[in-house]
C-alpha positions as MATLAB code, in Angstrom:
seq = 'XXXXXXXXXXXXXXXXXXXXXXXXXXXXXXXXXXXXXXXXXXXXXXXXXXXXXXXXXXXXXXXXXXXXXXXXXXXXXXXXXXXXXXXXXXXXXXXXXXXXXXXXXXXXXXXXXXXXXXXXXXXXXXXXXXXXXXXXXXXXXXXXXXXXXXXXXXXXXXXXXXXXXXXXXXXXXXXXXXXXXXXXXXXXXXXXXXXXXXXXXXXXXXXXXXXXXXX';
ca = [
     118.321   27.416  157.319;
     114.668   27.315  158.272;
     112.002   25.112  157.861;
     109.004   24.807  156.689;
     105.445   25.429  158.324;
     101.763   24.221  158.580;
      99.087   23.343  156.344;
      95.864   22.935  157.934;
      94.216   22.785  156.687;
      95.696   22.325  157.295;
      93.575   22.857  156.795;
      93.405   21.516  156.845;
      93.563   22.040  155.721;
      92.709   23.518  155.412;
      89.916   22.538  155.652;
      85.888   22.123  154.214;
      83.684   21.809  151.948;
      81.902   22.994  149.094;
      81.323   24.824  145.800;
      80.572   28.535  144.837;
      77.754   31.265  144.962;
      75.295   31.939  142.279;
      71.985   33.841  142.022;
      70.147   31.772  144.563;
      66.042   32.107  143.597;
      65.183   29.144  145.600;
      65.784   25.821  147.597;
      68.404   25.822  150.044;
      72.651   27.036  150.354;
      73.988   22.971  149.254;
      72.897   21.681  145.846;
      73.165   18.851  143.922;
      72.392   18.316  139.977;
      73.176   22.000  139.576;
      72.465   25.296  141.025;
      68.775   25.468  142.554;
      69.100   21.997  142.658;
      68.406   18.636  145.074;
      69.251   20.016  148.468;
      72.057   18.585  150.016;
      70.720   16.084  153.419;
      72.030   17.269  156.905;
      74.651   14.393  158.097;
      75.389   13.916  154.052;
      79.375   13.506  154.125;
      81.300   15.959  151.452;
      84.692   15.357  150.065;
      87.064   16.868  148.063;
      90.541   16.326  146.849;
      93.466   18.950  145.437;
      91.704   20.376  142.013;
      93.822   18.632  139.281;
      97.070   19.745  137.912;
      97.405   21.765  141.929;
      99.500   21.744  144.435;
      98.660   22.697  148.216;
     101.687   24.992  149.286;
     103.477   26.312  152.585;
     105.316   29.011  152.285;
     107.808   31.294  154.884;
     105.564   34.825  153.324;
     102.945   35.521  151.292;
     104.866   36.511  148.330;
     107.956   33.683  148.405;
     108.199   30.712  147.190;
     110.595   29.119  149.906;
     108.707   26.161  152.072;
     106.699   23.165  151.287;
     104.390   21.650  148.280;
     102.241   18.930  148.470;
     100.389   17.100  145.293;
      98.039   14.830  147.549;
      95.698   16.392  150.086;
      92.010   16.094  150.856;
      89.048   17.383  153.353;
      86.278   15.153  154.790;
      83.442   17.495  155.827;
      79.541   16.160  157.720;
      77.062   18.855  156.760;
      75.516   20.315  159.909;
      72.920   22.268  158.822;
      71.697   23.916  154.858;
      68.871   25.974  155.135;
      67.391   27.969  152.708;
      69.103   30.520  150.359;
      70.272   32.691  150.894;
      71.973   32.267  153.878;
      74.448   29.966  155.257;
      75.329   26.322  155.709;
      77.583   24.841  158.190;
      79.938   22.446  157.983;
      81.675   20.026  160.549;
      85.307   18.970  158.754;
      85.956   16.069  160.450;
      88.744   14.987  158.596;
      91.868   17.033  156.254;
      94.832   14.812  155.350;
      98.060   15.644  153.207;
      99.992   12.534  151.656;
     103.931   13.568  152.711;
     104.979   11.147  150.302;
     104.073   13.650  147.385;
     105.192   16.781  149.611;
     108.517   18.130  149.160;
     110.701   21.246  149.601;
     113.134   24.181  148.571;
     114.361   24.704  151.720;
     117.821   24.596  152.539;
     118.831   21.662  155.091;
     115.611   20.163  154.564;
     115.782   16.825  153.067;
     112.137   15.704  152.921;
     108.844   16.066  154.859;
     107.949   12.766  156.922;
     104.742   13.518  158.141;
     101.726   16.898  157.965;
      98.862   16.147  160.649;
      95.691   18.368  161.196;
      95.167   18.456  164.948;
      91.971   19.880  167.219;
      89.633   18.009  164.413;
      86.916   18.702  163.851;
      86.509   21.814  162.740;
      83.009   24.695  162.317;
      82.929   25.509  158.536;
      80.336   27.444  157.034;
      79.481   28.480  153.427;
      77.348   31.444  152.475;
      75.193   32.260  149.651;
      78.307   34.560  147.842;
      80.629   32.147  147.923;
      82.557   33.018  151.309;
      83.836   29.973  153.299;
      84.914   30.105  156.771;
      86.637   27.853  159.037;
      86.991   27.853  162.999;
      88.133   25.765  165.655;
      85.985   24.358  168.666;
      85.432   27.137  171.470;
      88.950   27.358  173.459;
      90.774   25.707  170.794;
      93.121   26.611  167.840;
      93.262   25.434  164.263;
      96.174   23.712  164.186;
      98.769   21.836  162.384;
     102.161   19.562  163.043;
     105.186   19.187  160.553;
     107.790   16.768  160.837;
     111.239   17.382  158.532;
     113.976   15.573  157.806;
     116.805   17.674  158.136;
     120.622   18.061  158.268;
     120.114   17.907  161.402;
     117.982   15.209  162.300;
     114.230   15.264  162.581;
     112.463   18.508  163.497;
     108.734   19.269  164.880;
     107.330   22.545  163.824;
     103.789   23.110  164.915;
     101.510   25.511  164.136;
      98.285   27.246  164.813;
      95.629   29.850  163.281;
      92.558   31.558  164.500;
      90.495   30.809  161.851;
      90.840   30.462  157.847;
      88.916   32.040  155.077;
      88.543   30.390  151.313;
      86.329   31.546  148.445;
      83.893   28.983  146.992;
      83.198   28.457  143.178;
      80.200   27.218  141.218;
      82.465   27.023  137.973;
      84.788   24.158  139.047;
      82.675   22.969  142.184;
      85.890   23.777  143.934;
      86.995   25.735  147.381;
      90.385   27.889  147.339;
      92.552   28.873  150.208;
      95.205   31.802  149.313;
      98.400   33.173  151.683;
      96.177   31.896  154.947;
      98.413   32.825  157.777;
      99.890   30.858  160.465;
     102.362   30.960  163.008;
     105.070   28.880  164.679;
     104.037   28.077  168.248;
     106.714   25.688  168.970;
     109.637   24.365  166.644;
     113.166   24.296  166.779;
     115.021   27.894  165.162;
     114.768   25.988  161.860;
     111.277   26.231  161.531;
     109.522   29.420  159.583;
     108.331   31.999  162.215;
     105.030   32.406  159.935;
     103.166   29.623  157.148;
     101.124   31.074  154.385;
      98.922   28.462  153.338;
      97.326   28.239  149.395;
      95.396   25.585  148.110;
      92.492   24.411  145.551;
      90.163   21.771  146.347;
      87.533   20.360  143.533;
      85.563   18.902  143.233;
      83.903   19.108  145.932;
      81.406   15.919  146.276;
      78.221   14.512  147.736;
      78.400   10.734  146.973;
      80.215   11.532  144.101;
      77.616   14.075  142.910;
      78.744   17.882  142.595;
      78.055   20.425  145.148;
      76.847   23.971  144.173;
      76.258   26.526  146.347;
      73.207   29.195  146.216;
];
């Protein structure tokens, strides 16, 4: 038996924000209305949830299907800073959440997931002009993320951690995808996975409800 592992992001989920690259002529990285559109405002809050029809997924290696899918998860990120493009905006992701009522899992002995949390919030994102979307932890800190199980044998902590994550942005869908990001078991009973490989889609991604393009 062996359990699951981490999302983060777990981002986290996991974690933050925003949409994908196209031939930026003018303005700045963060759009609204379209691409070479209103720039999005430093301190302007961006959200996203799972891209419809998706799953966000946990998986013991890159190429199984053995762990953990969830149908609710979403990212809170504060824009930091969008300067011209092209170039790069950063991100603070102050917030990535996964609903373990919708999460469940193919793993022997487990008999449900009570609880995913994102830890060491928030998070540095940043988004450049091609699309590429990184995440990293404060200085001296870990992206991290804790899983509680129900299991055979009674309820089981398996925490996690990464050094950073890396997702691909996309002007198409307005959406941000994570695929087989690594992670591995820092503490956890012998039922835990010794390694996570987190995927996930997230669209759109949103400024008040208006969506995000990047340039």
């Amino acid at each position: 038996m062996r359990t699951f592992l981490a999302l983060a992001a777990t981002v986290t989920a996991l974690t933050a924000a925003v949409a994908v690259p196209a031939s930026a002529d003018a303005g700045t990285v963060l759009t609204t209305g379209g691409v070479g559109g209103t720039a999005v405002a430093v301190g302007d809050t961006l959200t996203a949830p799972l891209a419809a029809g998706t799953s966000a997924t946990l998986y013991s290696s890159a190429t199984g299907t053995s762990g953990v899918t969830c149908k609710a998860s979403q990212f809170t990120a504060q824009v930091t800073g969008n300067p011209a493009a092209p170039g790069s905006a950063t991100e603070s992701v102050t917030g990535h959440t996964f609903d373990s009522s919708t999460c469940t899992s193919n793993v022997t002995g487990v008999l449900g997931v009570s609880g995913i949390t994102v830890d060491h919030l928030p998070y540095t994102a940043s988004v450049s002009s091609d699309g590429t979307l990184s995440v990293a932890p404060a200085s001296g800190s870990t992206i991290q993320t804790t899983v509680k199980l129900r299991t055979l044998l009674g309820s089981v902590t398996c925490v996690y951690q990464a050094p950073s994550l890396t997702g691909k942005a996309d002007n198409a869908d307005n959406s941000i995808t994570f695929t087989n990001q690594q992670f591995s078991k820092v503490s956890g009973s012998s039922l835990c996975f010794a390694s996570g490989y987190f995927t996930a889609k997230y669209a759109p991604v949103t400024d008040a409800g208006a969506p995000v393009f990047v340039n």
